[in-house]
C-alpha angles and dihedrals in degrees: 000000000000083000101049087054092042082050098050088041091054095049090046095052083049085048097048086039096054083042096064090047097056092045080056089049096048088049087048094054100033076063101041088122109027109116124250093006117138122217115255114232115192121188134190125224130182130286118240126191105199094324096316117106115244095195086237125119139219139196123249132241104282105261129185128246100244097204113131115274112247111254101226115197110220112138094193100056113117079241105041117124127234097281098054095265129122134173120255136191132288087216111129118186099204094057093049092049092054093044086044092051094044095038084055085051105045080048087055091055105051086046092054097047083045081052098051097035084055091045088051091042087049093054093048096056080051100063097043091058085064 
């Protein structure tokens, strides 16, 4: 029985992990064009319980892409320079849309293996009923 909760707290650490990841990719799209915003990154790394590994994981602090932000030349933009150029956004759509894609199924995943570790735990409590 210690497994079969092992196993439902490590999918819900990767559930609340990839969560995290898809809240970052739908800021970083809903600012795609707003100008001088820098893309949010999230990693996991690995739970430990007083230097033993759990198997769970855990998101990282929220860091910032640190790519160079795209001069745009628009000189009639309200923050343009003096010479006509704003900064735009590192935001690149193909590349959230792809995060956002591989982070709900990740999330599929993990809730399929929650769902199957309860249903097995269920049938064990079943049989042992008997």
């Amino acid at each position: 029985m210690s497994d079969l909760l092992s196993a439902v707290k490590i999918a819900s650490s990767g559930m609340k992990a990839q969560a995290v990841r898809l809240r970052h990719v739908s800021e970083n799209i809903a600012n795609a064009d707003t100008p001088g915003y820098h893309r949010k990154l999230v990693s996991f790394q690995e739970d430990v319980d007083f230097g033993r590994e759990t198997g769970r994981v855990a998101a990282s602090p929220t860091r910032y892409d640190r790519r160079e932000l795209p001069q745009i030349y628009n000189p009639g933009h309200p923050m343009a320079d003096a010479n006509g150029y704003y900064r735009g956004s590192n935001v690149d759509l193909v590349i959230e849309i792809a995060d956002s894609r591989e982070a709900s199924r990740s999330y599929e995943a993990n809730l399929r293996v929650f769902e199957q570790s309860r249903q097995m735990g269920s049938s064990l409590l079943d049989l042992i009923r008997r």
